[in-house]
N, C-alpha and C positions, 0 to 999 in steps of 0.2 A: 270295435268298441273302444272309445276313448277314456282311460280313467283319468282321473285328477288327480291332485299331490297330495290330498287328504284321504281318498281311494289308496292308495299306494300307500301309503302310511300306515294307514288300517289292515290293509294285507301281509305289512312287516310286525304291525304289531301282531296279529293273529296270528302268523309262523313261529314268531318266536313265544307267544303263548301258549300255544300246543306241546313247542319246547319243553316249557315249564310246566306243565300240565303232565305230562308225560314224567318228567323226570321227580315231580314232586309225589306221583302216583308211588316210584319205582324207590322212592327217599327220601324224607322230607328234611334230611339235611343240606338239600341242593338248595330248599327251598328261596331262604334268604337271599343266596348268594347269585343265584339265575334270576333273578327277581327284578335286578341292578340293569338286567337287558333288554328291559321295555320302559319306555317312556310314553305313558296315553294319557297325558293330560289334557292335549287339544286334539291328537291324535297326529301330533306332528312331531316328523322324526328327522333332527336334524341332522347335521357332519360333526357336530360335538357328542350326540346321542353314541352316531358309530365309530366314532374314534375313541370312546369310553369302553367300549364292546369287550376289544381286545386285554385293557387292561380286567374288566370284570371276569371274563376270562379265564383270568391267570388264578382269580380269587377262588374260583371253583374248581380249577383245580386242585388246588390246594386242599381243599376240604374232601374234594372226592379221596384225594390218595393213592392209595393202589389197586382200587374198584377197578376201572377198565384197563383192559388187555392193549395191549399196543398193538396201533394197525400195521397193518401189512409193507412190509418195505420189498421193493425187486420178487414181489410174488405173480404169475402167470394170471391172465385175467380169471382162469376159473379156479385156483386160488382164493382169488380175491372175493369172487361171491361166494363162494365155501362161508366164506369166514363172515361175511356179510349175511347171510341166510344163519348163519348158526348165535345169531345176536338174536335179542326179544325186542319187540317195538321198541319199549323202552330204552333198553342200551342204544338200538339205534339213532332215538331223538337225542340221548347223551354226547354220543359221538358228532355227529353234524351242527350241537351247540356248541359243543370244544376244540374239535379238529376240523372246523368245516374247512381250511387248506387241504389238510391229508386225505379225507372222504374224498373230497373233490375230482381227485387226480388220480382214483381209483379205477383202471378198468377193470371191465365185466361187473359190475355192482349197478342196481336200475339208474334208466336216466334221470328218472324223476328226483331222485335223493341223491342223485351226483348234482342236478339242477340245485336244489335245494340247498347242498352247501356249498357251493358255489357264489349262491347268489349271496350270502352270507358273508365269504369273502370279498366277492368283489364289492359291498357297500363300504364294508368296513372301510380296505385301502381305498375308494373313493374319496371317504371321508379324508382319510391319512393325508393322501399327497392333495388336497384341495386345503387342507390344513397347515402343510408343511409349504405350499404355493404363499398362503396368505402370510404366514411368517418369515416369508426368505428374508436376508439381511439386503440391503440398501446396496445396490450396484458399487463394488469396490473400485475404488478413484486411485491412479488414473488405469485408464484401458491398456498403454502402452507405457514403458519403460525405458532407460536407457541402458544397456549392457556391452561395456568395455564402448565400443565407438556404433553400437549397432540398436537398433529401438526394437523390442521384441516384447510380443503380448504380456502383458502381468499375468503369473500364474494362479495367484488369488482370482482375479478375473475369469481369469479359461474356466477354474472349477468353479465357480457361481454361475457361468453363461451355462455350463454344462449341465448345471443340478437343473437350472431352471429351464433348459427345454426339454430335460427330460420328462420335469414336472407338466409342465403345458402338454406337451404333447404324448402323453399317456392318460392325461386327464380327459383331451380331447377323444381320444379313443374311445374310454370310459363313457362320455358321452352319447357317443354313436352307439353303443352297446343299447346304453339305457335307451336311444331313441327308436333301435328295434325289438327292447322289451315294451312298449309302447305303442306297438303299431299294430299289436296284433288285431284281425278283423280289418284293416285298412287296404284298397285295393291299390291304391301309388303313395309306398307310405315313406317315398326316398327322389322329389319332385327334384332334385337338385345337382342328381349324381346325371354323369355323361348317359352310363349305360343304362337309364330311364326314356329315353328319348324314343316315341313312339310305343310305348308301353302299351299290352293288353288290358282292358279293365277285365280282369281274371276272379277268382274270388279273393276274396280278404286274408291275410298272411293266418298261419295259424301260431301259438303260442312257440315263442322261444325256449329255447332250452341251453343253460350255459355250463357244456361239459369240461372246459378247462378255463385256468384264468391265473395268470400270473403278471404282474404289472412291472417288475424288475428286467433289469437292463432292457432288452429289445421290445420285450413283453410277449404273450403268448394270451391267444385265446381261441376257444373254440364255442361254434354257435349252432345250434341246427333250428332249422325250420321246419316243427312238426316232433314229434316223437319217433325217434329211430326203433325203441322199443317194439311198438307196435302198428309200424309203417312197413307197408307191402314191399316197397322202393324203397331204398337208402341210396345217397350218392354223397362219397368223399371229395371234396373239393382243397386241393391242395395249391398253396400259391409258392410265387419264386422269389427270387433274388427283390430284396428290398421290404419282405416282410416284414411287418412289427405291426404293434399294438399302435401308435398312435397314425398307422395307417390303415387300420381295418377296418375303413367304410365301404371301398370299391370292390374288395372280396365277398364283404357281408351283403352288396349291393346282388353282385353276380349270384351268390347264392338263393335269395331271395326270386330273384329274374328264374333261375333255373325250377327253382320249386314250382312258381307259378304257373312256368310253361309244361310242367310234366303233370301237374297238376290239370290242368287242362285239356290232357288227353283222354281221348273217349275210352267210358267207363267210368269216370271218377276214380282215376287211381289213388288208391291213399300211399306220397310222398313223405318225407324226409328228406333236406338235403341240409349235411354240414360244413360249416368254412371251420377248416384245419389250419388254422395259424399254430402248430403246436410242437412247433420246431425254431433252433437258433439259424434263420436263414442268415445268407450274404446279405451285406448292405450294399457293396458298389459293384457293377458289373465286371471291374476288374483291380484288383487282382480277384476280389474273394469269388467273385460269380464264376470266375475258369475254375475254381477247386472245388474236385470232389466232396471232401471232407465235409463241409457240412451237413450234404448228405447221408454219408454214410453213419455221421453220429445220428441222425432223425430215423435213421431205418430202424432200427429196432423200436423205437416209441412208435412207429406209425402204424408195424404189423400187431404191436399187444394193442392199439385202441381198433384195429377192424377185429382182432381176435373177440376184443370184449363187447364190441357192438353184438354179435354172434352170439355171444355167450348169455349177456342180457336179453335179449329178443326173444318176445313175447310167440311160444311155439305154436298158438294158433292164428300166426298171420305170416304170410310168403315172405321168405326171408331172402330176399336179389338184392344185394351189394353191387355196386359200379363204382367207381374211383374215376375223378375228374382230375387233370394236373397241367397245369399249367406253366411254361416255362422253366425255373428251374427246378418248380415243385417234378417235374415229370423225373427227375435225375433222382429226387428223395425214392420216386414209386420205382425206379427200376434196380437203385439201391435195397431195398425193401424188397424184392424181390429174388434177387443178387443174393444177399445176405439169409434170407430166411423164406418164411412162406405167406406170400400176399392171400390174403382169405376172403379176396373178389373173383365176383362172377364177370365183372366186365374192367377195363381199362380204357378211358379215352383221355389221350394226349392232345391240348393245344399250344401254339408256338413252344415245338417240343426241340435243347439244341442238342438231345440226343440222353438215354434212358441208360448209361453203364453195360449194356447188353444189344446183340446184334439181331436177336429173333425176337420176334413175337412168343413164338413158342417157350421163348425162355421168361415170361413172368408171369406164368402159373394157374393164368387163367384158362378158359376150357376155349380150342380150334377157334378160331374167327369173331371172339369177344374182345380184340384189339382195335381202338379205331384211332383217328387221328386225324387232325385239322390243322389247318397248315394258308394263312394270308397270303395273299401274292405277295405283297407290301411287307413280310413280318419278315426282318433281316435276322431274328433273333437265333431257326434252324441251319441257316448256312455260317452265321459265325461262329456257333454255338460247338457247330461241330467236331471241331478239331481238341478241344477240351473236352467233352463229356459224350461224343461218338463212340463207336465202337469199332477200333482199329481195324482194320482185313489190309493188309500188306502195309507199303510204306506210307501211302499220302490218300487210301480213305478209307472214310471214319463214318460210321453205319446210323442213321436216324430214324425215328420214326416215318419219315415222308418218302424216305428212299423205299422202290420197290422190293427190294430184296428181304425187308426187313418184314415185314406178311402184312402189314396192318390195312385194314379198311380204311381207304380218305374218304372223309365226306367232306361233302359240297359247302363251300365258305365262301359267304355273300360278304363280309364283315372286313373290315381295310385294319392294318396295324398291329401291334403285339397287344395292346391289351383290350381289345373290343369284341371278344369272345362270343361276349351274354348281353349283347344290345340288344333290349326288350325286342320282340318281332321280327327279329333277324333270322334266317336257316341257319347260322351257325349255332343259335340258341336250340332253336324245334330239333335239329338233327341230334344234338345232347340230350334232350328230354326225352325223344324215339326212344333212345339207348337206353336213358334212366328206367322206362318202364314197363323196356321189355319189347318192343314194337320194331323189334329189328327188319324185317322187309318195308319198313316205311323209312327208312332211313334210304337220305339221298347221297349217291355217293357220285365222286369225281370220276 
């Protein structure tokens, strides 16, 4: 189902007047001041509307005072829905008017009201940086300079070239978000991306859901297709080296491709699958991509959001976690594993250049729930390896594709490092086997 901008509008206005319906019920000194965060004149809602948001905001804060309890900082995800369950409706619509950042990024609290302020943020900073886009100052003159006998960039210039691709290309990101809040019900609703090409007409995508969102430095976001809450299948989908926000079309593309094809498995399984952009990846394969370290700060974030997938999960629906990972995303899950306790049933690795660790056995899943795909053509395991392998004497370094290491290979029809999730491919159907459970169908090497 295809809505319009006037549909969309009317669903921004109606969230946020529940908002105020809710908190007016619970105070009617909010009333005024939340009032300032709808605009339904024509029932259109511009970038000046939600750039106003934030400052309105601040106004009601102010009035509330010391009414709400301050949310949760560094608390365990069932912590965090303790404290979330222990709110009345009302508090809750207060909190997701005020802090929809903070709620946001809350694990173990439902997905629906982590969606929901979410999505609240992320129009706001739409508006922000599409605001702060339209008034950048005027390209500073000149581009280059002379210093002592040498021409060297103006550094005026570097920081204006800088603000503004960051701007552009987080905006872009932005974009592709809203275009797969958009799609839902649409059976090719990304005709453009590589990893479309020969696509299934499967059923129609189901409603998005945006569990995290920050648009600063690299950016982060997280998306799922479907409701983790009360989806049979869950599958984490983890990317590598050169993540960011104003590149999360081909990740959001693969997870879509994967929902679809698990979705399609006999039975009518009810899916979820999430792209986890929710880490500061490397930008360049070298130096940053040979270091551990970004990893190893993403392990802790990655075991509290499977902890709180778990936590929130609705207990009368089968609750199989799988974790998909991808290049150097596979370093974050073996990190995560290394470090703490992975709270998946399954692990599968693609163009993996090795997980922190030499066994299978060592990341937590249960016997033979390790698998691992590996291109002829994907150079990215054999270089990979000497930085992020896993030592055994002087000169080798243990990876997923090596037999020693216990993982299941399955069969990989798919050429290159990032062609994973090309609609119709075995390397897609042998991930979706996994995702829902169909483990003797699963083709191996």
């Amino acid at each position: 189902v295809t809505t319009t901008p006037k549909e969309r509008a009317q669903g921004y206005a109606d969230r946020i007047g529940d908002a105020l319906k809710d908190a007016t019920e619970a105070d009617g000194k909010y009333a005024r001041t939340l009032a300032k965060l709808i605009t339904v004149a024509d029932l259109s809602v511009t970038k000046e509307d939600w750039s106003d948001a934030e400052q309105d905001r601040g106004d009601v804060k102010k009035t509330a005072g010391g009414h709400l309890r301050g949310i949760p900082e560094d608390k365990s995800p069932r912590d965090n829905a303790a404290w979330w369950k222990s709110l009345s409706k009302e508090e809750r619509a207060e909190y997701i008017s005020l802090y929809p950042a903070g709620v946001g990024e809350l694990d173990g609290i439902p997905v629906e009201d982590r969606d929901e302020a979410n999505r609240v943020w992320f129009n706001e900073q739409r508006a922000k940086y599409q605001t702060e886009l339209d008034n950048l100052p005027p390209e500073p003159k000149p581009k280059y300079m002379l210093a002592g006998r040498s021409m060297v960039v103006n550094p005026e210039w570097t920081e204006w070239d800088g603000r503004r691709k960051h701007l552009t290309g987080s905006l872009d990101g932005m974009r592709r978000i809203q275009q797969r809040f958009d799609s839902t019900g649409k059976t090719d609703p990304f005709p453009d991306s590589r990893l479309s090409v020969g696509r299934p007409r499967g059923d129609g995508l189901p409603p998005a859901y945006l569990l995290g969102f920050d648009p600063e430095k690299n950016g982060r976001a997280i998306i799922a297709n479907g409701n983790p809450d009360t989806a049979d299948h869950t599958a984490v989908m983890v990317g590598g080296t050169k993540s960011r926000l104003s590149g999360i079309y081909t990740p959001m593309v693969a997870g879509t491709n994967l929902w679809q094809a698990a979705s399609a498995m006999p039975g009518e399984p009810k899916v979820s699958t999430i792209t986890w952009n929710g880490y500061d990846a490397p930008q360049n394969l070298f130096p940053e991509g040979a270091l551990n370290r970004y990893a190893d700060r993403a392990a802790g974030d990655f075991n509290d959001f499977l902890s709180g997938l778990h936590t929130s999960h609705d207990p009368a629906a089968e609750d199989h976690l799988s974790v998909q990972a991808h290049s150097y995303g596979s370093v974050v899950v073996g990190s995560a594993a290394r470090q703490g306790t992975l709270e998946a049933d399954d692990v599968m690795f693609s163009g993996s250049p090795g997980v922190q660790v030499g066994r299978a056995e060592d990341l937590d899943v249960p016997s033979g729930h390790v698998w691992n795909q590996k291109a002829k053509d994907d150079p990215v395991p054999r270089l990979g390896a000497p930085t992020h392998g896993h030592q055994e004497g002087l000169t080798q370094f243990i990876t997923p594709h090596d037999p020693v290491f216990g993982a299941k290979q399955m069969s990989t029809d798919t050429h290159g490092h990032g062609n994973y999730w090309l609609a119709g491919s075995e390397s897609l159907e042998n991930q979706a086997r996994v995702v829902v459970g169909r483990y003797d169908e699963v083709r191996l090497k």
